[in-house]
GUROTOR-724662 format. One record per residue (C-alpha): z, x, y; chain; residue in one letter. Coordinates in nm, 4 decimals, always signed. Layout:
# GUROTOR-724662
{{Z,X,Y},'A','A'}
...
//
This chain:
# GUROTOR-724662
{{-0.2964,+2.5442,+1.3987},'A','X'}
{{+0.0252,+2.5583,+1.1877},'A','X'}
{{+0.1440,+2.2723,+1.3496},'A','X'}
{{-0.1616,+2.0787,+1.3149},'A','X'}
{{-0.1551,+2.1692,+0.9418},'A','X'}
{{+0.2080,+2.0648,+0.9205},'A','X'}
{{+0.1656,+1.7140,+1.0625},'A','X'}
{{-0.1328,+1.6394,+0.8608},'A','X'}
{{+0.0710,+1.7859,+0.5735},'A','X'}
{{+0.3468,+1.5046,+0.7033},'A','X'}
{{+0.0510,+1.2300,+0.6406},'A','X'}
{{-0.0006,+1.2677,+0.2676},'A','X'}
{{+0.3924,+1.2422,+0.2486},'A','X'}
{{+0.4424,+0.9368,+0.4185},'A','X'}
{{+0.0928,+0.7909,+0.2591},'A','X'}
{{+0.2273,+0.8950,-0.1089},'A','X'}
{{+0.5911,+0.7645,+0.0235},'A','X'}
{{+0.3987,+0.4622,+0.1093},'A','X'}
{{+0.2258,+0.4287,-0.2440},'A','X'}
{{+0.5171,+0.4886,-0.4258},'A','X'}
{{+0.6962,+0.1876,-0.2925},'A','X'}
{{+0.8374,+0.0209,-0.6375},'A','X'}
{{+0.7183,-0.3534,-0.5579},'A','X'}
{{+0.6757,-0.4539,-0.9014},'A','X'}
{{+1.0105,-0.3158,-0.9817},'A','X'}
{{+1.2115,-0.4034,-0.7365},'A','X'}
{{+1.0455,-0.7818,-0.7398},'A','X'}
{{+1.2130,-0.7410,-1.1555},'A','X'}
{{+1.5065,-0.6667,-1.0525},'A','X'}
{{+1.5715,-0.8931,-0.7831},'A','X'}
{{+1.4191,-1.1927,-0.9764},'A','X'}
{{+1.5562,-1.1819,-1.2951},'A','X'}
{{+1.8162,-0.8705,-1.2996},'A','X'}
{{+1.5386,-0.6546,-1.5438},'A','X'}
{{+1.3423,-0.3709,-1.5568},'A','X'}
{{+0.9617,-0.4796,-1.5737},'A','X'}
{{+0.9372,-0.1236,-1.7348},'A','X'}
{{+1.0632,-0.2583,-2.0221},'A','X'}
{{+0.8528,-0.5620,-2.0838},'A','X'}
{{+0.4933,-0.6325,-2.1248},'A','X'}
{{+0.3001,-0.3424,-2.1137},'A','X'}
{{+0.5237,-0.1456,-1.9538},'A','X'}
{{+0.3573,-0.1242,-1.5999},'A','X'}
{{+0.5158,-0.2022,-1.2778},'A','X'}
{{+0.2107,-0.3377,-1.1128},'A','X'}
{{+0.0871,-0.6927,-1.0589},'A','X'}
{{-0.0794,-0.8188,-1.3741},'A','X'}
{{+0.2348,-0.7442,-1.5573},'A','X'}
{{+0.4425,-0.9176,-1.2831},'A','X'}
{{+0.2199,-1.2035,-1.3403},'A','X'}
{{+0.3355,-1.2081,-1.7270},'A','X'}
{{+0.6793,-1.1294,-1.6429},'A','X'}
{{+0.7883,-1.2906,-1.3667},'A','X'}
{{+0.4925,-1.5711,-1.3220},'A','X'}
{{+0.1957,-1.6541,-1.0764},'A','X'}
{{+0.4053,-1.6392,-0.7884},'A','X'}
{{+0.5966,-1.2724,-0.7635},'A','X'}
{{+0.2663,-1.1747,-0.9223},'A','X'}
{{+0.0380,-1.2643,-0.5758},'A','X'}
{{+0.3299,-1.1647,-0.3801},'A','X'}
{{+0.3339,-0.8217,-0.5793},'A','X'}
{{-0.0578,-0.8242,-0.5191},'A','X'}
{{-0.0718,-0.8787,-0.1910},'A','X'}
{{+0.2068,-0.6088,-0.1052},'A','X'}
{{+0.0167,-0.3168,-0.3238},'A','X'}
{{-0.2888,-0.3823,-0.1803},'A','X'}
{{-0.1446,-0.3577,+0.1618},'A','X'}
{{+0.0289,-0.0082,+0.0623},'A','X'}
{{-0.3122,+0.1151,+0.0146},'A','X'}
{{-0.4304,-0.0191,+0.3609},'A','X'}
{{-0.1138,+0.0910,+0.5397},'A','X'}
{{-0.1767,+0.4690,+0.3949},'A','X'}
{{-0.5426,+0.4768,+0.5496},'A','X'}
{{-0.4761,+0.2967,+0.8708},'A','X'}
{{-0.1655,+0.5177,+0.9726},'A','X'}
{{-0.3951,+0.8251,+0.8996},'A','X'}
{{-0.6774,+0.6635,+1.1434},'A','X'}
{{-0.4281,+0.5707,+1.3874},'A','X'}
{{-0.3053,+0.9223,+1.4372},'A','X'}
{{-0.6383,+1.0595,+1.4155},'A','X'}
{{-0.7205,+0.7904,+1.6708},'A','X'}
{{-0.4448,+0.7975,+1.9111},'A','X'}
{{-0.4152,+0.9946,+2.2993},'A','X'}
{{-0.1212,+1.1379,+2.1616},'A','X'}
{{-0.2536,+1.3604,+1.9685},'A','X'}
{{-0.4724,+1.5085,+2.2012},'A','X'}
{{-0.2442,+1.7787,+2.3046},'A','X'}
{{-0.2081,+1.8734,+1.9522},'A','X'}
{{-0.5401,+1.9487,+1.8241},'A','X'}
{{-0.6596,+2.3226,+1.7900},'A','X'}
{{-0.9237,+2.4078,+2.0340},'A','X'}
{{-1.2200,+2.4818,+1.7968},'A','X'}
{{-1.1313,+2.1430,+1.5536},'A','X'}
{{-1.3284,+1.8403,+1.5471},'A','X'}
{{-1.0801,+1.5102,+1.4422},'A','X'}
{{-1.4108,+1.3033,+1.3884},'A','X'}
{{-1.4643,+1.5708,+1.0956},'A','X'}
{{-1.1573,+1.5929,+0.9594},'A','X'}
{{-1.0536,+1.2035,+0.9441},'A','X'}
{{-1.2602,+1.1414,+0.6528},'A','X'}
{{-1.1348,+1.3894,+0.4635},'A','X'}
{{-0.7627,+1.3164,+0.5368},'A','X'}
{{-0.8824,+0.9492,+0.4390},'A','X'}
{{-0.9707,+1.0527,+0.1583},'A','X'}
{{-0.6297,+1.2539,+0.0695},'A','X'}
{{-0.3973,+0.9817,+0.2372},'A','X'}
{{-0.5679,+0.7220,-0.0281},'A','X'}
{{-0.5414,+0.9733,-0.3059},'A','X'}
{{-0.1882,+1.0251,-0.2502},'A','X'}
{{-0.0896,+0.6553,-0.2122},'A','X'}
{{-0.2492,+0.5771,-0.5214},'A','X'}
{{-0.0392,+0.8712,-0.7110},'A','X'}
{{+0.2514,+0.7537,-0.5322},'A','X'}
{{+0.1923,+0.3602,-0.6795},'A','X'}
{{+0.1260,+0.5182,-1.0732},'A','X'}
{{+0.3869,+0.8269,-0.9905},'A','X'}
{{+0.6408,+0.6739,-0.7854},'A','X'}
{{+0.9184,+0.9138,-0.6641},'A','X'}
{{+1.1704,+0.5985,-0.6677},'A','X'}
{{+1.1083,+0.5500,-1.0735},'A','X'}
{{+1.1248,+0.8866,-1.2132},'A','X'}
{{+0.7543,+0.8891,-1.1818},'A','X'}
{{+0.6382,+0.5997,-1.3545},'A','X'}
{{+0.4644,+0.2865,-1.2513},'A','X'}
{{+0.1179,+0.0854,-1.1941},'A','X'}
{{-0.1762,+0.1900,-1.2723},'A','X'}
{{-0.3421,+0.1427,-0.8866},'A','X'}
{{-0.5454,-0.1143,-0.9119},'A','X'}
{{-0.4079,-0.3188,-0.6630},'A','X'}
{{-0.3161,+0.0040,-0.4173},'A','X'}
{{-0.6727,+0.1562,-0.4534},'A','X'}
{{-0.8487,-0.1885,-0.3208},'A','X'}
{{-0.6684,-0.1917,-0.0339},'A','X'}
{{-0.7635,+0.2058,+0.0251},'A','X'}
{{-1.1377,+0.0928,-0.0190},'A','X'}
{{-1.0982,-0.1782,+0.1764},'A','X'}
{{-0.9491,+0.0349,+0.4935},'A','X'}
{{-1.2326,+0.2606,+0.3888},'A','X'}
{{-1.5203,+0.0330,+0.4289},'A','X'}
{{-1.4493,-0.3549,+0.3950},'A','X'}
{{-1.7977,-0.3723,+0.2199},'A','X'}
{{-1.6812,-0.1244,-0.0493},'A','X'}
{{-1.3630,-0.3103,-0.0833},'A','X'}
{{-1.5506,-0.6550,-0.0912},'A','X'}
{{-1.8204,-0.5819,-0.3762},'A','X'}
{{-1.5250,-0.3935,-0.5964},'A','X'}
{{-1.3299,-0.7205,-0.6004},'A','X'}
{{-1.6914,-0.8946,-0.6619},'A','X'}
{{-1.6902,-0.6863,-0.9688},'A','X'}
{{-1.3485,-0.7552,-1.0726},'A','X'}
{{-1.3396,-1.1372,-1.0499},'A','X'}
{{-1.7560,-1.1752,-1.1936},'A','X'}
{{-1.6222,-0.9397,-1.5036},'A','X'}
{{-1.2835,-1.1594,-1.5260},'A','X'}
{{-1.4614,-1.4551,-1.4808},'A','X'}
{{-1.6725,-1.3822,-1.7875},'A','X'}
{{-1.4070,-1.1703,-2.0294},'A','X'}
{{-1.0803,-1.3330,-1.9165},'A','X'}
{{-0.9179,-0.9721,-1.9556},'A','X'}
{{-0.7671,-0.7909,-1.6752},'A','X'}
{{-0.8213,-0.4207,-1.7794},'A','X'}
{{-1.2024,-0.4350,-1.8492},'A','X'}
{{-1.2371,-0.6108,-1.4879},'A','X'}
{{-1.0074,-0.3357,-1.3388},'A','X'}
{{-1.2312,-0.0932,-1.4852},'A','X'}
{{-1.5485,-0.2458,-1.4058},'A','X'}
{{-1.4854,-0.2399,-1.0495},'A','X'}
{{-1.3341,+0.1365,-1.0803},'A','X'}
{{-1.6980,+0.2455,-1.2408},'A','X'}
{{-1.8518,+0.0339,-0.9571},'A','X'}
{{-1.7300,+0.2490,-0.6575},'A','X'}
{{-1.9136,+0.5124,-0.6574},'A','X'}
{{-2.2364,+0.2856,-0.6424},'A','X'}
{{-2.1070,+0.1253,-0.3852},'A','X'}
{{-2.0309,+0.3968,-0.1550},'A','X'}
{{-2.3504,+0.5343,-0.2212},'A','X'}
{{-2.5456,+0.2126,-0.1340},'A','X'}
{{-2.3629,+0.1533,+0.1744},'A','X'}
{{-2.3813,+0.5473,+0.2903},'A','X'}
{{-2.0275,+0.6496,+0.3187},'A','X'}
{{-1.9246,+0.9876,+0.4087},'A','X'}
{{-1.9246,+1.2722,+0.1212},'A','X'}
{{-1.5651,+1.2812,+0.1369},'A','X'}
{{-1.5556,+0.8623,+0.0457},'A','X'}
{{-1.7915,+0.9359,-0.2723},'A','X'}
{{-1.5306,+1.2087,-0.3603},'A','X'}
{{-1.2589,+0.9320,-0.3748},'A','X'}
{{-1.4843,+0.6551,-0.5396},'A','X'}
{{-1.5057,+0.9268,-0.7991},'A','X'}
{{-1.1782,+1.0769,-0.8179},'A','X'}
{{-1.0122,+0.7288,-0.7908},'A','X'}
{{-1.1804,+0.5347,-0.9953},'A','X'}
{{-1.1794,+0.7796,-1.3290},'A','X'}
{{-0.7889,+0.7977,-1.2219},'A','X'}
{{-0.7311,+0.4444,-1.2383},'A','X'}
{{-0.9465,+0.3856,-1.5829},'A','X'}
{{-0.7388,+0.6943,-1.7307},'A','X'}
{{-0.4341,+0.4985,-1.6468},'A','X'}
{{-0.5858,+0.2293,-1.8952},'A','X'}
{{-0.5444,+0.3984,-2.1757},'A','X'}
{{-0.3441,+0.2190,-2.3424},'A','X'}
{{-0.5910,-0.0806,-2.2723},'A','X'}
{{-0.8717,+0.0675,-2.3798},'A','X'}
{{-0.6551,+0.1354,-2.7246},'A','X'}
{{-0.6057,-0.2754,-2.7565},'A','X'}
{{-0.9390,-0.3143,-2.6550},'A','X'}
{{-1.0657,-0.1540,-2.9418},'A','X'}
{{-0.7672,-0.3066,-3.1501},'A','X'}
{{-0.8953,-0.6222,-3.0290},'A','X'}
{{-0.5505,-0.6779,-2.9395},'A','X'}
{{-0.6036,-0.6764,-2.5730},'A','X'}
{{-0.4593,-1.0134,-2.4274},'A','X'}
{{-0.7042,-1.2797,-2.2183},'A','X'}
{{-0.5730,-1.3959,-1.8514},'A','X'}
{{-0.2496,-1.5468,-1.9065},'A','X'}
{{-0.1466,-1.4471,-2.2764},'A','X'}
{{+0.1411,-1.2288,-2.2810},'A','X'}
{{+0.1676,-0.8579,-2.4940},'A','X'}
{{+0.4164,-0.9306,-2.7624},'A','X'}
{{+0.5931,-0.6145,-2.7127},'A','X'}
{{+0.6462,-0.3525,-2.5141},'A','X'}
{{+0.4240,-0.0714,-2.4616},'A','X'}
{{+0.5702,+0.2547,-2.3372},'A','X'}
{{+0.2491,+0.4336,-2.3247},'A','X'}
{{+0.1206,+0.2221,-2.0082},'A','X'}
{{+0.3862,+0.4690,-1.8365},'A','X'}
{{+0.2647,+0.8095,-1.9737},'A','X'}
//
């Protein structure tokens, strides 16, 4: 059983490891020789790319963080999954009842690791783009309605953070109304009042009305979006 433990243990590393990959960073740093950290609104993740660095890096950026949040869930199911495990797995356990669970932790850690990375002193997104791609390894469905939500609300407001948070308040519902497991609720939950309390700083220009519309840039930096 300790072994068991310790290799599961092993799978929120690597998931968190995954999370924490610095894309938005690096993709700074490589591009233009600067620390996205210090622009914008101080966030490392693909919106602020987009203002940064422009429409390209900002997809690629994207695109990569949502497949961090993918990669954490699928290498959990594969091991879950796998003949190799077989030998490994205490006599009296049930995989098919613990995968869900370590789902749920593996996408819990990779979005820490993508707002927390260990490569930036802890800083960095706020998981937007890393949480879809959890839901979407989840249940596609999930995954598919919360980026309904997003791009209805942006359509209408223009303004990323209330369309990130709209979809964030509508994954619970969703997991509900498609039946996920208990332990998928958990993470709807969990996850999506994580990533609206990384929007703090948002929600403060929101009610500044100083929030900027889909394609406007923040005039200065804001060092709170790291806290």
């Amino acid at each position: 059983m300790a072994l068991w433990l310790t290799l599961n243990a092993l799978l929120i590393l690597l998931a968190y490891l995954l999370g924490s990959l610095a894309t938005g960073y690096w993709a700074g740093r490589w591009l233009k020789g600067i620390d996205i950290r210090e622009h914008g609104s101080g966030s490392t993740g693909a919106t602020n790319v987009l203002r940064t660095l422009g429409t390209g890096p900002g997809v690629v950026v994207l695109l990569i963080d949502v497949l961090k949040g993918v990669g954490a869930i699928a290498l959990v199911t594969w091991f879950y999954t796998t003949d190799l495990i077989q030998p490994l797995i205490p006599g009296t356990l049930n995989p098919a009842t613990w995968l869900p669970w370590m789902v749920t932790l593996a996408g819990i850690a990779a979005l820490l690791g993508h707002s927390k990375s260990i490569f930036l002193n802890f800083t960095g997104g706020k998981s937007v783009a890393t949480s879809l791609g959890v839901l979407l390894a989840m249940s596609w469905l999930v995954g598919v309605g919360t980026f309904a939500v997003f791009l209805l609300v942006l359509a209408i407001t223009r303004i990323v953070s209330i369309s990130s948070m709209s979809g964030a308040i509508a994954v619970p519902g969703l997991m509900l109304a498609t039946h996920q497991p208990l332990p998928y609720v958990l993470f709807g939950l969990a996850g999506g009042l994580y990533v609206i309390l990384r929007h703090r700083a948002n929600i403060q220009r929101l009610l500044q009305g100083t929030e900027p519309r889909l394609g406007q840039k923040l005039p200065e930096p804001d060092s709170s979006a790291q806290s």
